[in-house]
N, C-alpha and C positions, 0 to 999 in steps of 0.2 A: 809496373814493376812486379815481380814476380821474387819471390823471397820462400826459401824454406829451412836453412840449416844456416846460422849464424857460423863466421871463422873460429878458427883453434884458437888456445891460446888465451882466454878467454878469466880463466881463474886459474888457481894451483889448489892442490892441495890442504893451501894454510892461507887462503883467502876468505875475508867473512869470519871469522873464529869468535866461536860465542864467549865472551868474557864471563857471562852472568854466572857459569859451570849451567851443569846440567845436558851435556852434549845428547842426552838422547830426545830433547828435548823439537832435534829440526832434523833430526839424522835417518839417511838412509839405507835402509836395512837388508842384506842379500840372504834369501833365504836357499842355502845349497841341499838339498835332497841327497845326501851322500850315495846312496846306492847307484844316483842318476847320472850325478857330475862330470864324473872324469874316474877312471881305471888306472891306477899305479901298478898295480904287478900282472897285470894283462890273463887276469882271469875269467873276465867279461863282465867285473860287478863293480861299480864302484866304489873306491874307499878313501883312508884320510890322506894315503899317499899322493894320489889322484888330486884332491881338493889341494892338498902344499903346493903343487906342483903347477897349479893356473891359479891360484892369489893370484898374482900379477896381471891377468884379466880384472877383476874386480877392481883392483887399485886405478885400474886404466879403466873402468865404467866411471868410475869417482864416488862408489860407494863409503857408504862411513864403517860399517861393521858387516859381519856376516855370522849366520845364525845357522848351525849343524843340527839338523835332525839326528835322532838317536841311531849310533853305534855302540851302544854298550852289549855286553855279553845278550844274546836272547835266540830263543828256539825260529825266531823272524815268521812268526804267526799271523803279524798284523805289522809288518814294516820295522821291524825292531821295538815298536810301543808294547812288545809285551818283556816286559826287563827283566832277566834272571841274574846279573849282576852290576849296580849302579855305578862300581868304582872300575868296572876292568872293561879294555875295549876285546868286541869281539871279533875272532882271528879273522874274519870275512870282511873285517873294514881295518887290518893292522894290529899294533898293539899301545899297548900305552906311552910309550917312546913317540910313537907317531903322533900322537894327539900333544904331546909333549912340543914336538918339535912344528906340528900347523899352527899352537897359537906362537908362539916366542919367533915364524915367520909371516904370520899374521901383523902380530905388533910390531915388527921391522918394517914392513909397509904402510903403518901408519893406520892397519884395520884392527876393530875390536873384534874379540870372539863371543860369541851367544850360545850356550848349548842347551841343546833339548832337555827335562824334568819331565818326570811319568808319576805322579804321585798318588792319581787317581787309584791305580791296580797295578799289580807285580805280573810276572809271568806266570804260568802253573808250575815253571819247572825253579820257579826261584825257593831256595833252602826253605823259607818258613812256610811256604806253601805246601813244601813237601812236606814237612813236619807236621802240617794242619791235617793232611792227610793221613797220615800215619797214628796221628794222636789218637784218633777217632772223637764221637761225636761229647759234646762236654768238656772235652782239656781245654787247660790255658793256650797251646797252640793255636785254638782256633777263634780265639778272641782278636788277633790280629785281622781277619777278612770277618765279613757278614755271614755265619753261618746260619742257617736258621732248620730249625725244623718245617716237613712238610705240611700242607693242608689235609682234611679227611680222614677219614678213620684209620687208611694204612699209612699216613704222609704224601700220599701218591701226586697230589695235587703240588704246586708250586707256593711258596707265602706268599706271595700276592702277586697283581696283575701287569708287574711290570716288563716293558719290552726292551732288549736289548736295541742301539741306537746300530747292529747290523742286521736287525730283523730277528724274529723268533721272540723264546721268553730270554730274560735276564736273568733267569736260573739255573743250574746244574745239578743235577741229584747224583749225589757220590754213591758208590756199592755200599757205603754203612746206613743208607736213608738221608742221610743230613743233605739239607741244599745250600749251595753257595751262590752269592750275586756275583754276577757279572755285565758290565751295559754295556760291553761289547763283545769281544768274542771269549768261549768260553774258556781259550787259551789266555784267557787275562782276567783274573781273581779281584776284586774290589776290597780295596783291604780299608778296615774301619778305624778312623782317624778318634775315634775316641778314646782307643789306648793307646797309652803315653808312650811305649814303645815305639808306634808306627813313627809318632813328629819326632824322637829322641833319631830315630834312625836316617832320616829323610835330612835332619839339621847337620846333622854326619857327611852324608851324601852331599849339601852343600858345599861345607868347608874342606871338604876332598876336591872338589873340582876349583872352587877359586883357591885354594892353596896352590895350585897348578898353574894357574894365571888365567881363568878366565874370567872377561866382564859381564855374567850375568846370564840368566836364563828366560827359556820360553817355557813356561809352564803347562804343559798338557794337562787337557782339561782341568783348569783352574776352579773353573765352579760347580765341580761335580764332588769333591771329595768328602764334603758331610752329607747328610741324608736326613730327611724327615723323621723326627721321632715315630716309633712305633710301625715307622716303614708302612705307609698307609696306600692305599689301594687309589687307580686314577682312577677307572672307572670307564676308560674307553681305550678303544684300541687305536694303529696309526701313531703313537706316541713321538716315533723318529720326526714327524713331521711339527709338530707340537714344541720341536726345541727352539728358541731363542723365540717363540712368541708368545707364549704363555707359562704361567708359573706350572713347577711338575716336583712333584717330592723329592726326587732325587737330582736334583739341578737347580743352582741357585741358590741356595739356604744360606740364611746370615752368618753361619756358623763356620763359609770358610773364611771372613774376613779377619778373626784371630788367626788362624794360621798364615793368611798373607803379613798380619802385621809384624809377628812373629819372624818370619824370612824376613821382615824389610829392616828391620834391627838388624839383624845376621848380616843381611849383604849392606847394611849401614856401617857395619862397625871393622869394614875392610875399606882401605884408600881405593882409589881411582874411581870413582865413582861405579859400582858396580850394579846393575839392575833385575829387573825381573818383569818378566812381561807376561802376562794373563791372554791363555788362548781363553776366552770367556764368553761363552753365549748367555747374554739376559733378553729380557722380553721388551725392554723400553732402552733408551740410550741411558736413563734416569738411574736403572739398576746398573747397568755399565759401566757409570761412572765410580760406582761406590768399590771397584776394585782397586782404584786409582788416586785414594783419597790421598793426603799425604806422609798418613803413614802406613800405606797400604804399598802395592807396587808400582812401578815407574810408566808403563803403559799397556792397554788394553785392545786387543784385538778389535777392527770396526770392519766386522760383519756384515752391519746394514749397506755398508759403501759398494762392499764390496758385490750384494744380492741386489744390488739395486740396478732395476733396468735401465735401458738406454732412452732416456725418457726426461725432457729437461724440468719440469715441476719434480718430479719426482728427488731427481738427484738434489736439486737445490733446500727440499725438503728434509732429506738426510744432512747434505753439509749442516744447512744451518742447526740442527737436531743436535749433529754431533759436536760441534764446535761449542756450543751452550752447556751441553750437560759437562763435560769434561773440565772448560773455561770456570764451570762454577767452583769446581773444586781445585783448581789451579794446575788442571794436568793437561799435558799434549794430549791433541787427535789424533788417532793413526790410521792409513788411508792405505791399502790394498786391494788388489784386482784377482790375481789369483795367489794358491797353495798348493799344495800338493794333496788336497782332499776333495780339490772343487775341480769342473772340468774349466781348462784353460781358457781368458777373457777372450780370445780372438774370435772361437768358436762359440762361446754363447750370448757376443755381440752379432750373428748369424753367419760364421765363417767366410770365407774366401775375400776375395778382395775387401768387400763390404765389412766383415769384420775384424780383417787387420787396420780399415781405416779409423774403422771407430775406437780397435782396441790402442792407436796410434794417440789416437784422439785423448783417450780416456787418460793414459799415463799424461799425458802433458796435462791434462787438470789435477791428477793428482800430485802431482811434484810438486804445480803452484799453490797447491792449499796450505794453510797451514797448521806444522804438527810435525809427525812424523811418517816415513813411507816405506811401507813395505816392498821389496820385487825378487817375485820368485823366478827361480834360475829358468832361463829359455826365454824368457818374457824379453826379455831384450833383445832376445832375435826373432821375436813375432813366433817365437812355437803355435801351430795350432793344436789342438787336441787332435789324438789318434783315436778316431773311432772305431777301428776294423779292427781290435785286435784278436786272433784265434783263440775261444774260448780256453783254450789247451794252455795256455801260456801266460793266464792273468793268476797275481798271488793277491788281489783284493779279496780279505776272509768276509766280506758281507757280500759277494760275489761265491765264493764257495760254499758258505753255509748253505746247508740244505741241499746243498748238490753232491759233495764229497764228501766221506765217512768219515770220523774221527780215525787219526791214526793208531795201527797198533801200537801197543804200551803208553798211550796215555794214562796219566796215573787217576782219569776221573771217567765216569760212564759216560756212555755213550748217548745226546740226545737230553730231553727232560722227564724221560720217564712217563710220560703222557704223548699218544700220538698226536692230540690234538692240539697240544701245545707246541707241538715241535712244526703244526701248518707254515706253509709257504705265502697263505694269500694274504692279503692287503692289509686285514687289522695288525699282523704281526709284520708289516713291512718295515725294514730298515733302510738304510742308505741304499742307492741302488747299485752299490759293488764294481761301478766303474772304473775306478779313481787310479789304477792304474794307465790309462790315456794321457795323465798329464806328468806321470814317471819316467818317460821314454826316455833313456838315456842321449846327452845331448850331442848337438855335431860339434865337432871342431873344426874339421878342415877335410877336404878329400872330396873325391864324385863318387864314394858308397860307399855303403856301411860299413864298420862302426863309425866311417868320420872320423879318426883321429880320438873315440872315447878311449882307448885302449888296443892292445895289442891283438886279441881276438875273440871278437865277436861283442856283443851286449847280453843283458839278462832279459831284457826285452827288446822283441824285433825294432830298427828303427823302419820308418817309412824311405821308399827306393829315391824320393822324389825330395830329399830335405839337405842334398848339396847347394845347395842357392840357397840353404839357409842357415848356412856354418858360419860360424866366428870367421874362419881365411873368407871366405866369399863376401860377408857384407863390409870387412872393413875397410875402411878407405871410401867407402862407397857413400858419395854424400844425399843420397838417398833411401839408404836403408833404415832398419828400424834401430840394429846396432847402435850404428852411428846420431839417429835422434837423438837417444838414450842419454850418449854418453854427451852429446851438446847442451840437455835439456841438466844436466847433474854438475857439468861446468856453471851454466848459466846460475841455478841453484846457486852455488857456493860464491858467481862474482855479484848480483844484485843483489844490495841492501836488502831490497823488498821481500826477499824468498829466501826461506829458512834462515829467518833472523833467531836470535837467541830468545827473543820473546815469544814466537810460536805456540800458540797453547797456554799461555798466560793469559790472567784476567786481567781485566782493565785497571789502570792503578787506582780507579776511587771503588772499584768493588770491594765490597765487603770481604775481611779475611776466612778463607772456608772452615769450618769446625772438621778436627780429624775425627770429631766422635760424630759426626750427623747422623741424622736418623737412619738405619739403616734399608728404611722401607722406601724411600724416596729423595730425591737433591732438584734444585729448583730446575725448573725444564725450558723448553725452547722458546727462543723472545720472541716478541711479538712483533707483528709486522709493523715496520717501519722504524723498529729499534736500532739504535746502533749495534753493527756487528762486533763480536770480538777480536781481538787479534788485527784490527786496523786492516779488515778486509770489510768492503764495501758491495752492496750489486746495484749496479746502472739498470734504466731503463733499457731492454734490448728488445729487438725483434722478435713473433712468435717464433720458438724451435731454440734461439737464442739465448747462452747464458753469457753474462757480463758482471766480473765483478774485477774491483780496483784492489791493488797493497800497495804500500809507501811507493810511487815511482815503477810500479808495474799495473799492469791490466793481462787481463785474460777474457779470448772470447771462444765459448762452444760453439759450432752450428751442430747442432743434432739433426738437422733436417735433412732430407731425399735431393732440395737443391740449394745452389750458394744461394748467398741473401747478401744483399747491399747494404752499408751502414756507415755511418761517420767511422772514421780512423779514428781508434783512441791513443794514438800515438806513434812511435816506431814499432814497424815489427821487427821482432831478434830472433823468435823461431816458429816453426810452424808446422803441422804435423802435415800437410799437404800444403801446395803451393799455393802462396796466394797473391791479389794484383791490388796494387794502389797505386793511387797517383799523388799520394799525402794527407788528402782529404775524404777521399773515401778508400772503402777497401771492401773487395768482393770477397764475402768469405766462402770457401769449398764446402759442400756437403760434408756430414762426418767428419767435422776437422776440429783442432784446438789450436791458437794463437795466443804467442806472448807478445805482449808487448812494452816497450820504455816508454814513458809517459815525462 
């Protein structure tokens, strides 16, 4: 027998309904890169007109919410994360009618909305920025961001040794002397949460947007917005790389869990269950969790899932990592492959055939875990990453720094004032400024570009060769990756077993979690042979082999180069590559994931 795409039909939309509340608890999440999506007024950029206008794709993936990247007013330095106005949308994505009128169509379909939070840093061109600037060095204006004075006898030097996370220092030396931090590009100010102004304004900014009806946000850089007292020196360079594995003064500090607890009252004390979710890099799953206490926010970015190679110990290491830490304090997992910051899953499971099977592979394990699942836009048509794009045509700012000049009439100097500081090579390395590759605006339908993203042209070139891989071309197609997608998110919603309302719960004789626990650590991954949480089990399987059970489902990986033979754990329902049984046994395909009804 040969089986790979189970029939239609299968669940609705209101099958499976979590009773317990808590829907973000199994739900899953479309992440739309507005710029990328879809084009409403056919100027080649994406915007919110565009995203209203194909809801209707999503509701027909069978996703539960969808979460917009920043369109608020901004100079689009760094993708619109550097914000000059947090309540008005900017003219390049519509206006505020339009954002008005995507959720109140959103929730007609039955989808929540999730909007981008920048809390970390303002833009340079936002009011108090310019105000900071104009104060000069010593006013009250500049208590809002990090100003600091320089090092050395003229100030010439930076306060201390840290790198921004696009490469270079994390300082800027304004015409009056004074320096300003900044950890990413110098078009984006760090503004310091110690005065009471910054959280009175930000609490503003909230109840502006859920006033509007939205359910809830994604918070940018969630663990970076306090800093180490006295802003103390690392000590080595390479920092960019340093993040989410090691403690770093400016990342992580215990200090932003009042402010999360703070928002969780705020989006508490509005109905529908509204949320808040932590883009959060910590060094252990253990720090990870403690954004997620219960009175902290609803879920936390899982990073390690996502960096973790295609390697069956490996990953199995992470699940159970993550499942533990989160289970202890009684919050969902969240599970993601790619962003819009990483290069695309297809191409860094080692592209072409080979890594669409695995990135095939990989989504079907991540649906069956349990928790909650991220899927960024394209992924469902097997996007691979664009590697080739002409230097000339990329807007990633850790890609331009150091190549291109600060613009004229920037209101801050040029550089940091030190040649040496302002080096290219390695200790001050950042991101590597690709991440435009996985922006490429997407296809819809058509044999050439734009594909149906709009009326003319894209803001970035697409590839000649991604007609066979539009929304019109793979549907219907019971082979494509679309079409898996959208079988693997029915099945979700019709089997008990998969995205039950308990997902991410602890066991019922576990101990109740404290919301005040220590902030330094929450108990960590069980031990082997423990029972797992969440009534997911792992069988003994074959080497390359992963095998675990939920109420009435199983799943199996082959990570391996070839199929592997092994008892049937039951019926198969879907399969990311085709596979043969006779009831009793089942060959599994290299590269592949299997569900099964048990």
């Amino acid at each position: 027998m040969t089986h790979e795409l189970t029939a239609p039909g299968l669940a609705s939309a209101s099958s499976n309904p979590s009773t317990s509340g808590g829907w973000w608890r199994d739900a899953v999440i479309y992440q739309v890169y507005v710029r990328s999506f879809a084009d409403g007024d056919g100027d080649g950029v994406g915007d919110l007109r565009g995203v209203r206008e194909r809801l209707p794709h999503l509701a027909r993936l069978g996703v539960d919410a969808v979460w917009l990247t920043p369109f608020y007013v901004s100079p689009q330095a760094d993708g619109g994360y550097d914000v000059a106005d947090y309540r008005a949308v900017d003219p390049l994505f519509g206006d505020l009618s339009d954002a008005d009128d995507l959720v109140r169509a959103a929730h007609a379909l039955g989808l929540r909305v999730i909007v981008d939070v920048v809390p970390n840093h303002t833009s340079e061109q936002h009011p108090w920025f310019l105000e900071a600037l104009a104060a000069g060095p010593g006013s009250p204006a500049r208590e809002r961001y990090l100003f600091r004075p320089g090092r050395g006898a003229d100030g010439a030097r930076p306060p201390n040794d840290w790198e921004s996370v696009f490469g270079g220092p994390a300082w800027t030396r304004v015409p009056d002397g004074d320096w300003y931090l900044h950890l990413f590009a110098p078009e984006q100010p760090d503004l310091d949460w110690e005065h009471p102004e910054v959280a009175a304004e930000f609490a503003s900014v909230l109840r502006f947007w859920l006033d509007l009806g939205v359910d809830g946000f994604r918070v940018d850089v969630a663990h970076g917005m306090v800093k180490a007292p006295g802003l103390p020196d690392i000590g080595r360079g390479a920092q960019a790389t340093l993040i989410g594995t090691e403690p770093l003064p400016f990342f992580d500090q215990d200090g932003v869990h009042e402010i999360h607890r703070s928002w969780r009252r705020l989006l508490d004390s509005y109905g529908g269950e509204r949320i808040g979710v932590a883009e959060a890099w910590a060094p252990t799953s253990e720090r990870l969790a403690l954004y997620v206490r219960p009175d902290e926010l609803h879920q936390a970015f899982n990073f390690r899932f996502l960096n973790c190679p295609w390697d069956p110990a490996a990953m199995r290491t992470v699940i159970d990592e993550s499942l533990a830490a989160t289970a202890s304090v009684g919050a969902p997992t969240t599970w993601v492959l790619s962003n819009h910051d990483v290069v695309r899953h297809v191409t860094r499971y080692g592209g072409g055939p080979q890594g669409l099977a695995r990135a095939r592979a990989a989504a079907l394990l991540m649906l069956a875990l349990p928790g909650s699942a991220y899927v960024y836009q394209g992924e469902e048509l097997g996007l691979p990453e664009v590697t080739d794009l002409p230097d000339g045509v990329r807007r990633d700012p850790a890609f331009r720094r150091g190549r291109i000049p600060r613009q004229a009439g920037s209101p801050v100097a040029s550089g940091s004032g030190d040649a040496a500081d302002d080096r290219g090579d390695s200790e001050a390395a950042g991101q590597d400024g690709l991440r435009d590759g996985c922006r490429i605006p997407l296809p819809w339908c058509g044999e050439e570009p734009p594909y149906g993203f709009g009326g003319s042209g894209s803001w970035l070139p697409q590839p000649a060769d991604w007609a066979g891989l539009s929304l019109a071309a793979q549907t219907g197609d019971p082979h494509s990756t679309l079409e898996l997608y959208r079988a693997a998110l029915e099945l979700r919603r019709a089997m008990p077993g998969l995205g039950a309302p308990e997902a991410g719960r602890p066991a019922a004789d576990a101990p109740e979690p404290s919301s005040r626990a220590a902030e330094a650590a929450v108990p960590g991954a069980r031990a082997p042979g423990a029972p797992a949480p969440c009534g997911m089990e792992w069988l003994p399987a074959p080497e390359g082999v992963l095998l675990f059970t939920r109420p009435g489902f199983a799943c199996t990986v082959n990570t391996g180069p070839e199929p592997v033979e092994l008892p049937a754990p039951g019926r198969p329902v879907l399969s990311s590559s085709p596979v043969r049984t006779d009831g009793r046994t089942v060959l599994l395909p290299a590269d592949s994931c299997t569900w099964w009804a048990i």
